[in-house]
Residue frames as qw, qx, qy, qz and C-alpha x, y, z in Angstrom:
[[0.000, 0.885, 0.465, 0.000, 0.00, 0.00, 0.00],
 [0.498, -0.582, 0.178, 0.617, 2.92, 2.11, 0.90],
 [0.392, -0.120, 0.532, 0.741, 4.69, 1.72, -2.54],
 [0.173, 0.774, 0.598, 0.113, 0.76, 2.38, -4.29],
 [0.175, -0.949, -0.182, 0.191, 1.03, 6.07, -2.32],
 [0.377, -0.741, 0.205, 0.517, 4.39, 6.49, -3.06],
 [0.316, 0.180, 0.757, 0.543, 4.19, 5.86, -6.85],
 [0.134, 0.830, 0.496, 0.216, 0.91, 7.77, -7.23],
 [0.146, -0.875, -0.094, 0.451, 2.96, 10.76, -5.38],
 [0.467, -0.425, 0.531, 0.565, 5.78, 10.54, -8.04],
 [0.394, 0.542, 0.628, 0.397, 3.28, 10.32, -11.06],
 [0.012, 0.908, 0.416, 0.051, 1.60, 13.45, -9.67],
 [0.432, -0.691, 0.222, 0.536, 4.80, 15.12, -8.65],
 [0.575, 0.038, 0.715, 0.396, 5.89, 14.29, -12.11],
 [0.267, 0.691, 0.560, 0.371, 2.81, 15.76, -13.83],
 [0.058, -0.960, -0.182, 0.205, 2.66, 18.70, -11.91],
 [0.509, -0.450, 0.325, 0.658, 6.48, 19.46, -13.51],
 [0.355, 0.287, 0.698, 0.552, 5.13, 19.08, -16.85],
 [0.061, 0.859, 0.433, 0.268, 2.17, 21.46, -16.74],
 [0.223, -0.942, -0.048, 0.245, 3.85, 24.27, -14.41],
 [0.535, -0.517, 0.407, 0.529, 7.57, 23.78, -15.48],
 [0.759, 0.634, 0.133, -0.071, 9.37, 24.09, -18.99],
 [0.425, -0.723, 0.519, 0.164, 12.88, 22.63, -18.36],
 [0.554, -0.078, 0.819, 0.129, 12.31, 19.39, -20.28],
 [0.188, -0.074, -0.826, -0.527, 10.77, 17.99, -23.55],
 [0.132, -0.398, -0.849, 0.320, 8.28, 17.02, -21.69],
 [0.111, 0.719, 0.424, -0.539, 6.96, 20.36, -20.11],
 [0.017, -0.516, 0.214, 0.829, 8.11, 22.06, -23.04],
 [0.055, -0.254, -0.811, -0.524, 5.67, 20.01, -25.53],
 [0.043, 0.469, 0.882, -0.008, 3.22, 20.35, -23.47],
 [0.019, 0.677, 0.107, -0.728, 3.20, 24.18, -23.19],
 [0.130, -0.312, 0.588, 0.735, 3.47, 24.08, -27.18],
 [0.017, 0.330, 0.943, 0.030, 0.85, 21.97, -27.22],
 [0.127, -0.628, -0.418, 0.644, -1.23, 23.96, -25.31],
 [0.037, 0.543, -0.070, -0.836, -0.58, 27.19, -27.36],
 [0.117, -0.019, -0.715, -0.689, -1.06, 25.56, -30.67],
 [0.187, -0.529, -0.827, -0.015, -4.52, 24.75, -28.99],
 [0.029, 0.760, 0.464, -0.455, -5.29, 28.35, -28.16],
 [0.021, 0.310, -0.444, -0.840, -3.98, 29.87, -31.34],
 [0.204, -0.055, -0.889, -0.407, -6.38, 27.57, -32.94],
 [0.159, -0.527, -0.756, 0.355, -9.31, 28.23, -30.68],
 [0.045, 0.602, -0.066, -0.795, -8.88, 31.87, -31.16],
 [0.021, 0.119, -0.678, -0.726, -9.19, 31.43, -35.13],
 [0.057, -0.474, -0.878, 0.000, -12.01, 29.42, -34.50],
 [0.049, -0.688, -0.586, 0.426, -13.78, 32.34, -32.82],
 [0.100, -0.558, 0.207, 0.797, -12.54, 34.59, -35.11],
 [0.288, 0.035, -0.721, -0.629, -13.78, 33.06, -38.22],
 [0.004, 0.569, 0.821, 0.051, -17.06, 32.43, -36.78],
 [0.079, 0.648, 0.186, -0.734, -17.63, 36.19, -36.44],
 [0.106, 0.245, -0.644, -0.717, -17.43, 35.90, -40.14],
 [0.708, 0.204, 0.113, -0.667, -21.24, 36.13, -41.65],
 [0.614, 0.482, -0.527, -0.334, -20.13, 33.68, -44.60],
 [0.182, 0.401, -0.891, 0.107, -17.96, 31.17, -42.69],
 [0.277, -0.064, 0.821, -0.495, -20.38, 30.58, -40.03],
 [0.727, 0.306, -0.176, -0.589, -23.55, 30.36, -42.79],
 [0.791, 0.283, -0.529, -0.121, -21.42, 27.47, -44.26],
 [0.375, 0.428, -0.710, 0.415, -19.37, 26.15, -40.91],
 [0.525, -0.568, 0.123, -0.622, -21.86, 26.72, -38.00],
 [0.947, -0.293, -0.097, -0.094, -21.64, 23.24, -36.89],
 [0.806, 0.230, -0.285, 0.465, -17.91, 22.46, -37.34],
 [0.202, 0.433, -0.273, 0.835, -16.85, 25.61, -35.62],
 [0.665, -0.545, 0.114, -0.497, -19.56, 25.04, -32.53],
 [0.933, -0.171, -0.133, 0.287, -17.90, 21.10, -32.22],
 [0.611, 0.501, -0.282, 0.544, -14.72, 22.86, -32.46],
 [0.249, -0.577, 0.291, -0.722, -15.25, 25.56, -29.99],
 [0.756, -0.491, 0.172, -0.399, -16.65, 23.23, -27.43],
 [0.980, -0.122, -0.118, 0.105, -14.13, 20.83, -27.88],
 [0.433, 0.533, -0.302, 0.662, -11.27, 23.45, -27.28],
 [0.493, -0.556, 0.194, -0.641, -13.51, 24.60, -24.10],
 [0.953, -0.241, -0.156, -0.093, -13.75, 21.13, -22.74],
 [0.894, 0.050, -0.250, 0.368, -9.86, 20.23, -23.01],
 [0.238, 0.547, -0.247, 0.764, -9.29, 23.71, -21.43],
 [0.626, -0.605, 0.040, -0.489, -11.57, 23.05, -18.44],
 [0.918, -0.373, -0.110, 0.076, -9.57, 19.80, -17.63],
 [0.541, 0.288, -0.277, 0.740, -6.19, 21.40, -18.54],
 [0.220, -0.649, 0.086, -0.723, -7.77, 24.63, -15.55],
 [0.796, -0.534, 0.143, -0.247, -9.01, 21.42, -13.19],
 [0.943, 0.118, -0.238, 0.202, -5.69, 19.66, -13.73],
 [0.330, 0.566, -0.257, 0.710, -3.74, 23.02, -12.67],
 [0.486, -0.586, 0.133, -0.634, -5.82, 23.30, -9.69],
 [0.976, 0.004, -0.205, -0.072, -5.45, 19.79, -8.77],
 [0.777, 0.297, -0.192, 0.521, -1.64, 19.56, -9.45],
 [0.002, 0.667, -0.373, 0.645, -0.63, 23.13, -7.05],
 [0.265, -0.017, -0.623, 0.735, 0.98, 22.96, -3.82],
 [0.005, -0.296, -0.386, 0.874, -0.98, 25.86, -3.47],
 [0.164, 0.580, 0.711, 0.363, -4.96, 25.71, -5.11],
 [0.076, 0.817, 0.572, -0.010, -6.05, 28.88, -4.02],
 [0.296, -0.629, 0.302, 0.652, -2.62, 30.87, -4.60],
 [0.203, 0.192, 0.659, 0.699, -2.54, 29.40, -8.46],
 [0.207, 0.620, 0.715, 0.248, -6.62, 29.98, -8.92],
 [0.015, -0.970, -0.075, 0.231, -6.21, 34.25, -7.71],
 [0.459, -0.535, 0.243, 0.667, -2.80, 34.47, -9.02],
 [0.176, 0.437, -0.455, -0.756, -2.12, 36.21, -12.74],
 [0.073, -0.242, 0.960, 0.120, -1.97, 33.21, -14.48],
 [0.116, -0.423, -0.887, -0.145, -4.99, 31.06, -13.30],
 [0.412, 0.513, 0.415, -0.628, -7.38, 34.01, -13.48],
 [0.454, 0.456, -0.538, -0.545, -6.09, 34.20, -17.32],
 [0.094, -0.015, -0.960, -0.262, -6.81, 30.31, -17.56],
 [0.182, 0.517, 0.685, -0.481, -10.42, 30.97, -15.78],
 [0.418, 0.660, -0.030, -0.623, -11.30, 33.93, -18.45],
 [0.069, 0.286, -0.880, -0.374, -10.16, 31.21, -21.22],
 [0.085, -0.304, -0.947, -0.057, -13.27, 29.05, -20.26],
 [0.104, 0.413, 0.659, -0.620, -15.58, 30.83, -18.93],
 [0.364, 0.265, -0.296, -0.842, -17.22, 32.80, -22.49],
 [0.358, -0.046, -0.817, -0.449, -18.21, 29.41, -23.71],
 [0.131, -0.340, -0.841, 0.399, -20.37, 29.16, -20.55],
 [0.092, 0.402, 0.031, -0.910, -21.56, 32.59, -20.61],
 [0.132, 0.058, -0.733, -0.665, -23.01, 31.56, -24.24],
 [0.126, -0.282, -0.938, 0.155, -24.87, 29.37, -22.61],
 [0.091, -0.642, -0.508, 0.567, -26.87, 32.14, -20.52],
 [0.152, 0.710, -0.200, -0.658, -25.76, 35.45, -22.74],
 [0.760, 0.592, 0.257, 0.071, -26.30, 35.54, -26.46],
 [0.560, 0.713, -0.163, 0.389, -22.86, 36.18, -28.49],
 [0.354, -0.843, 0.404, 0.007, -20.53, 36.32, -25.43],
 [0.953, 0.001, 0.169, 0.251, -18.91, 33.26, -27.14],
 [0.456, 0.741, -0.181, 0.459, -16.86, 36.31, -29.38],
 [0.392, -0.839, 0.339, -0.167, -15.23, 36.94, -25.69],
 [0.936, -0.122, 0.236, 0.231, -13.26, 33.71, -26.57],
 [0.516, 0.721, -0.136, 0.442, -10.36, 36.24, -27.87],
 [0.367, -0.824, 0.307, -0.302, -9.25, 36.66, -24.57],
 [0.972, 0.029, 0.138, 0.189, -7.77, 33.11, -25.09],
 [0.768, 0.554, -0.073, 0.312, -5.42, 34.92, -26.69],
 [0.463, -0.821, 0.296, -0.156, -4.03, 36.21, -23.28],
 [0.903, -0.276, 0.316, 0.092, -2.79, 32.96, -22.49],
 [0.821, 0.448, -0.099, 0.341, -0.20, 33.55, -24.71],
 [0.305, -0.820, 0.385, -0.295, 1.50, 35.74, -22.13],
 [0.917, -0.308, 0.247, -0.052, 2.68, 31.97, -21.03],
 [0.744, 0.473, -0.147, 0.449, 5.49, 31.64, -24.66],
 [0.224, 0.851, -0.347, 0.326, 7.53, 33.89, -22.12],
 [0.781, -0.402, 0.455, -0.148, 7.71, 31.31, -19.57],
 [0.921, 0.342, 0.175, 0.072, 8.49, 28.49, -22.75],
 [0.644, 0.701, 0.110, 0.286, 10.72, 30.70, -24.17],
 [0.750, -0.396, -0.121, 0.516, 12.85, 31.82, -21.47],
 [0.329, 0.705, 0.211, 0.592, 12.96, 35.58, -21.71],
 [0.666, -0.634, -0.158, 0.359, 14.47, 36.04, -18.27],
 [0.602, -0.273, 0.016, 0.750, 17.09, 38.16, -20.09],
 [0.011, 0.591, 0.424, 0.686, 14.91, 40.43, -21.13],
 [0.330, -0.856, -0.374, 0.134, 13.10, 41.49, -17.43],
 [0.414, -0.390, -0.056, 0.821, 16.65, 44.10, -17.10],
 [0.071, -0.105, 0.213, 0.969, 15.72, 45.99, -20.19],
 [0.282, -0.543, -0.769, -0.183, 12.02, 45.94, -19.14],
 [0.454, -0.647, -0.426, 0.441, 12.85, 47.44, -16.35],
 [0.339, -0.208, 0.050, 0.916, 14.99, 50.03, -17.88],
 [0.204, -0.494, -0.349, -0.770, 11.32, 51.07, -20.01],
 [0.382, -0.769, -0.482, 0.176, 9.25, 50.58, -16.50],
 [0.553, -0.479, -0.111, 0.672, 11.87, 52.94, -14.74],
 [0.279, -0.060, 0.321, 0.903, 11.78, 55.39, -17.66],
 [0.169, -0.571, -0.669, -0.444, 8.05, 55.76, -17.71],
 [0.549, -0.662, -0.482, 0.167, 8.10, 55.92, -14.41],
 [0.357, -0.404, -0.102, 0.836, 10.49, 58.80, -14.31],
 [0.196, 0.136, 0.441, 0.865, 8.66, 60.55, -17.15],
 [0.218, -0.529, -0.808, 0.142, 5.28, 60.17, -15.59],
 [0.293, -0.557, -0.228, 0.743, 5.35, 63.83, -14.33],
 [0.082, -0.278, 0.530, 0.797, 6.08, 65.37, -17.89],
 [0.037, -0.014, -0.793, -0.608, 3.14, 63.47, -19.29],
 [0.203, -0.609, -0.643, 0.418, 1.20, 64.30, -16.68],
 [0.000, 0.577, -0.130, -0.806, 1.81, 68.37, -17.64],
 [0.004, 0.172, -0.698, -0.696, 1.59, 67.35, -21.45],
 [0.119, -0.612, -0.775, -0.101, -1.98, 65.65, -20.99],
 [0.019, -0.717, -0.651, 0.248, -3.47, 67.99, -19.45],
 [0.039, 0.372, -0.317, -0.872, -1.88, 71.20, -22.01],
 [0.063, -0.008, -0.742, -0.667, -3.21, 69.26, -24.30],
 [0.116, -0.622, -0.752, 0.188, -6.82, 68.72, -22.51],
 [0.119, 0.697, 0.350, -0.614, -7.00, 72.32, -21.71],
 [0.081, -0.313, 0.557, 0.765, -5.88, 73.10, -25.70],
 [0.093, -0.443, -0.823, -0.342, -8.96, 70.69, -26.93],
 [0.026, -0.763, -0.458, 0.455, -11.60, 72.49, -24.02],
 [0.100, 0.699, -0.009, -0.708, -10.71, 76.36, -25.92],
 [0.045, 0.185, -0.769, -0.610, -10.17, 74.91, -29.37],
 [0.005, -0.449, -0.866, -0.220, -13.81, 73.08, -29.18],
 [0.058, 0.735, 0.531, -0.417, -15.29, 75.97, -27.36],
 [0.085, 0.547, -0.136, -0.822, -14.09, 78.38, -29.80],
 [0.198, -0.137, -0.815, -0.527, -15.76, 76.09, -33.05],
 [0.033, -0.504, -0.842, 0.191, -18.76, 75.79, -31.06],
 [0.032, 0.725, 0.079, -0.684, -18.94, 79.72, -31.20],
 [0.025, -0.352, 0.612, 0.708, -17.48, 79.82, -34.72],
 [0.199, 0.077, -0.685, -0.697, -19.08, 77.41, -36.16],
 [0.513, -0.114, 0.494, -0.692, -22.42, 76.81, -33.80],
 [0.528, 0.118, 0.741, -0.397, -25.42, 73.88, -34.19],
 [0.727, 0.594, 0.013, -0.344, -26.08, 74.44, -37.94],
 [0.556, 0.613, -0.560, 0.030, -22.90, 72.90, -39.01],
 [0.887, 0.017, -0.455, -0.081, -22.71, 70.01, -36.33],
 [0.355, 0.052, -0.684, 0.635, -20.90, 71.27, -33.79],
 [0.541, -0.661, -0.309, -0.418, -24.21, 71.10, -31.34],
 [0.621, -0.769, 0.102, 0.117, -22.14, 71.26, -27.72],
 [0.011, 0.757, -0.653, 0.007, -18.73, 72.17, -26.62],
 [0.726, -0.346, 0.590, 0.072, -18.42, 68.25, -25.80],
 [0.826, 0.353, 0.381, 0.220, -18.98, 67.38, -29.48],
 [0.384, 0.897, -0.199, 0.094, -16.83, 70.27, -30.63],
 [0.512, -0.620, 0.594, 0.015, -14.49, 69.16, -27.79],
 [0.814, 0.179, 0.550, 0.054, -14.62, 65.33, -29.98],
 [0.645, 0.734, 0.043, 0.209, -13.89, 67.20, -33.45],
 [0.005, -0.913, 0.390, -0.120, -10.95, 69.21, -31.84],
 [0.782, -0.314, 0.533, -0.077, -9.60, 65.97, -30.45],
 [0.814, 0.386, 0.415, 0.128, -9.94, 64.16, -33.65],
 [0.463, 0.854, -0.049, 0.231, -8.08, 66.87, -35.69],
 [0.341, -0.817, 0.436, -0.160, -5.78, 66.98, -33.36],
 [0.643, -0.327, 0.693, 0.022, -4.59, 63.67, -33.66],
 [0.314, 0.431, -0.607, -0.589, -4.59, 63.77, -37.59],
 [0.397, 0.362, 0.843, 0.045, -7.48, 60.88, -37.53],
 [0.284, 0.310, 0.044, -0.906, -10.16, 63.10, -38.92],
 [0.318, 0.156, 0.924, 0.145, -13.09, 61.05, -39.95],
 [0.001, 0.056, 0.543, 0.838, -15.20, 63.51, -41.19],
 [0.071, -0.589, -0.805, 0.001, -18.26, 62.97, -39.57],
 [0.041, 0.955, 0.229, -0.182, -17.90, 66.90, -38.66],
 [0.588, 0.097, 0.244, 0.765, -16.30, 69.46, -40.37],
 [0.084, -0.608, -0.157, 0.773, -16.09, 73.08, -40.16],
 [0.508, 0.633, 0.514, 0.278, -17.80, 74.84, -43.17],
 [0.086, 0.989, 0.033, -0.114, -17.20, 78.89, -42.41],
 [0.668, 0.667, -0.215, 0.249, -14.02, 80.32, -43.58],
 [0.329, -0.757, 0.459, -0.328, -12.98, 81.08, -39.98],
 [0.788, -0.446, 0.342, -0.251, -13.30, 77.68, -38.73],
 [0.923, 0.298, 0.025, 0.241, -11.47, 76.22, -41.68],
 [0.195, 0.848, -0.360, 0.335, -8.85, 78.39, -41.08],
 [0.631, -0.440, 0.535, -0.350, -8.73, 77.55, -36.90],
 [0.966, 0.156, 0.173, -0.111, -9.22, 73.51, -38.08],
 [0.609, 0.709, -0.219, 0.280, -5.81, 74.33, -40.41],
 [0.169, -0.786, 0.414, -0.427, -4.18, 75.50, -37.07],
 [0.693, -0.462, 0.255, -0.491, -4.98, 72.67, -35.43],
 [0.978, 0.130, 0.135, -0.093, -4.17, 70.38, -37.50],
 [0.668, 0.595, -0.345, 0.283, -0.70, 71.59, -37.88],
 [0.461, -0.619, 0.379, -0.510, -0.46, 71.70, -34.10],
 [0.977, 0.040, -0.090, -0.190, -1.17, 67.86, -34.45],
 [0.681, 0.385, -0.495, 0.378, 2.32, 66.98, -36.46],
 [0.183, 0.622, -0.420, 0.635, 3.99, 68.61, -33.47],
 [0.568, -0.458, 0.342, -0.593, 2.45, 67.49, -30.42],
 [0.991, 0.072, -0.036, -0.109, 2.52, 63.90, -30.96],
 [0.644, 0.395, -0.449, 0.478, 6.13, 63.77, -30.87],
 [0.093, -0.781, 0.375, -0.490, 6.33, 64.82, -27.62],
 [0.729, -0.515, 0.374, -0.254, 5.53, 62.16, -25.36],
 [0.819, 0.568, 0.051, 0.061, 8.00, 60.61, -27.54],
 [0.525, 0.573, -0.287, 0.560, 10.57, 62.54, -27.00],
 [0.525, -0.576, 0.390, -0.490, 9.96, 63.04, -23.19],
 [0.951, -0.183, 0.244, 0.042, 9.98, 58.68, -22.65],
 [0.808, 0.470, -0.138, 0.328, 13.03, 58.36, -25.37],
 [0.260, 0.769, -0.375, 0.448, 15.05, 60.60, -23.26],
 [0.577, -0.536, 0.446, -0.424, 14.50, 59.28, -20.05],
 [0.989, 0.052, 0.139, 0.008, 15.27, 56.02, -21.54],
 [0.644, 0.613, -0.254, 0.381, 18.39, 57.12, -22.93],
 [0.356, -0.629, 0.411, -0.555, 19.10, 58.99, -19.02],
 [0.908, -0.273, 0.244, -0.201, 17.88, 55.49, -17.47],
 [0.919, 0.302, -0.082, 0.241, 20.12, 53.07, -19.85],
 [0.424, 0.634, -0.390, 0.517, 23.43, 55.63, -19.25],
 [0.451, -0.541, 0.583, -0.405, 23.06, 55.20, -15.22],
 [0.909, -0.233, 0.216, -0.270, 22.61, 51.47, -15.70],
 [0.834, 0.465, -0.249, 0.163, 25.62, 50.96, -17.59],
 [0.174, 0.633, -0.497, 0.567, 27.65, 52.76, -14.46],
 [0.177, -0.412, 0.772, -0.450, 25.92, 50.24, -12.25],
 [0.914, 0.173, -0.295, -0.220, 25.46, 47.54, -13.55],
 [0.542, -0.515, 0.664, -0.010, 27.55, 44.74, -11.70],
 [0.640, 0.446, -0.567, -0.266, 29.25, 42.57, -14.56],
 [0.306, 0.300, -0.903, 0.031, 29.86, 40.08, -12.31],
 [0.079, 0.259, 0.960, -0.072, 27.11, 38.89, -10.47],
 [0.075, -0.370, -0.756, -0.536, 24.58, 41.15, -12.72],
 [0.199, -0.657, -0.633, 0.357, 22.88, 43.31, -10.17],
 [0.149, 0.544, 0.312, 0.765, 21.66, 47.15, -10.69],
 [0.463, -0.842, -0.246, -0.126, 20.32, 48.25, -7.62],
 [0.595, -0.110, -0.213, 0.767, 23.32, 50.74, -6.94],
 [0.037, -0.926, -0.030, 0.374, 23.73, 54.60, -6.33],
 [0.419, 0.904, -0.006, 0.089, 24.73, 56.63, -8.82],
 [0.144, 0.746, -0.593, 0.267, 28.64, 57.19, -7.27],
 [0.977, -0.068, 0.127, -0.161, 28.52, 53.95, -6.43],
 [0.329, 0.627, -0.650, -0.275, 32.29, 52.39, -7.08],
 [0.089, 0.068, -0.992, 0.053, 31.73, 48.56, -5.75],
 [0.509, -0.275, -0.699, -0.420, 29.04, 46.51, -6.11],
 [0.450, -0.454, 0.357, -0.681, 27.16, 46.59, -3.16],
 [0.892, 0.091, -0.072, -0.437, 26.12, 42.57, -3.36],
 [0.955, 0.212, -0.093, 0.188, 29.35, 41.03, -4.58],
 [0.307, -0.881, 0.080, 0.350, 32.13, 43.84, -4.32],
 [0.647, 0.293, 0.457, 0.535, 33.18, 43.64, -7.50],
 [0.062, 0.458, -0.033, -0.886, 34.52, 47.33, -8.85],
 [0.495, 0.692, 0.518, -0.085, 31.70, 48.59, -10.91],
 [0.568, 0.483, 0.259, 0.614, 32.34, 50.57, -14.27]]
């Protein structure tokens, strides 16, 4: 009976390497697996949004869909199963993104067309960075976090020029070019000033007097120019961020968490650059 328990722990001990881990052949098929089964799930849902496909597919793509849902519910109860920890995996990142994977085709059930919510499958690809071992990426992650995060201020000032620029730009078309010509409130003039501003301009409104085409002209060369900024506000601070991490950076055991006049590593004591 013993050996029974200790054999069933070693299967499960086993499995649970495969599905969480991706050291081996093993875990690493099965994660491949896996993905080629939510690329392919996604499509599915994607080409049933299609009037034509689903006319001529309806069935094939419903068997499909429910048989992608199915082998994802036992691959969700197999994860739950397999943790140390069931109610650390089922709140953590991860197994809320494996929980929104299943849960549209259920929804369906109850809600008409929530099945299209099965694109959210396509989260789960967040997982190829586990597979794929992009651990030497997380430094120059950090160096964009750390550069947002120092720019944050700047774009903070820049939003809201640019907020208070739409507000007097829409209120002055609303005046200019009032309710006969489509700009019926400052919000929707606010919406046209916005749009031009950001060189979309769909066209649903458009200024007709000569003033407003003028003003509209302004704006829209205002556009080029403003868009670059927050651009050039993150690009520097990345450039600012990258030139302190190269002076403390720790080439031997790879650490960054120094001061600025920093001359030994603080970790190893290795002289820094």
């Amino acid at each position: 009976m013993a050996n029974t328990v200790s054999e069933f722990t070693k299967i499960k001990k086993r499995l649970a390497h495969i599905v969480f881990e991706s050291d081996d052949k093993m875990s690493k098929g099965f994660d491949l697996v896996l993905l080629l089964a939510i690329l392919l799930s996604v499509l599915a849902a994607i080409l049933d949004s299609v009037h034509e496909i689903h006319r001529d597919y309806e069935k094939t793509l419903f068997l499909a869909e429910w048989s992608f849902t199915v082998l994802f519910t036992l691959e969700y109860g197999l994860r739950i199963w397999l943790s140390r920890n069931k109610k650390g995996y089922v709140f953590s990142f991860y197994g809320l993104i494996d929980f929104l994977a299943i849960l549209p085709a259920y929804l369906s059930l109850i809600v008409i067309n929530t099945q299209f919510l099965i694109v959210v499958r396509a989260l789960r690809f967040l997982r190829i960075l586990r597979i794929l071992k992009l651990g030497r990426y997380i430094q120059e992650s950090r160096t964009l976090m750390r550069a947002l995060k120092a720019s944050r201020i700047k774009i903070g000032v820049f939003i809201g020029t640019v907020l208070t620029l739409v507000l007097v730009m829409g209120t002055i078309m609303f005046i200019v070019e009032g309710p006969g010509n489509g700009f019926t409130s400052i919000p929707r003039s606010m919406y046209w000033a916005i749009v031009t501003l950001t060189t979309v301009g769909y066209g649903d409104i458009s200024p007709i007097t000569p003033l407003g085409q003028f003003i509209a002209s302004i704006i829209m060369l205002l556009g080029y120019g403003i868009i670059a900024i927050p651009t050039g506000i993150v690009s520097s601070e990345m450039v600012r961020e990258s030139t302190r991490m190269r002076r403390t950076l720790c080439k031997k055991c790879k650490s960054d968490n120094h001061d600025v006049d920093a001359e030994f590593c603080k970790y190893c004591g290795e002289l820094l650059d």
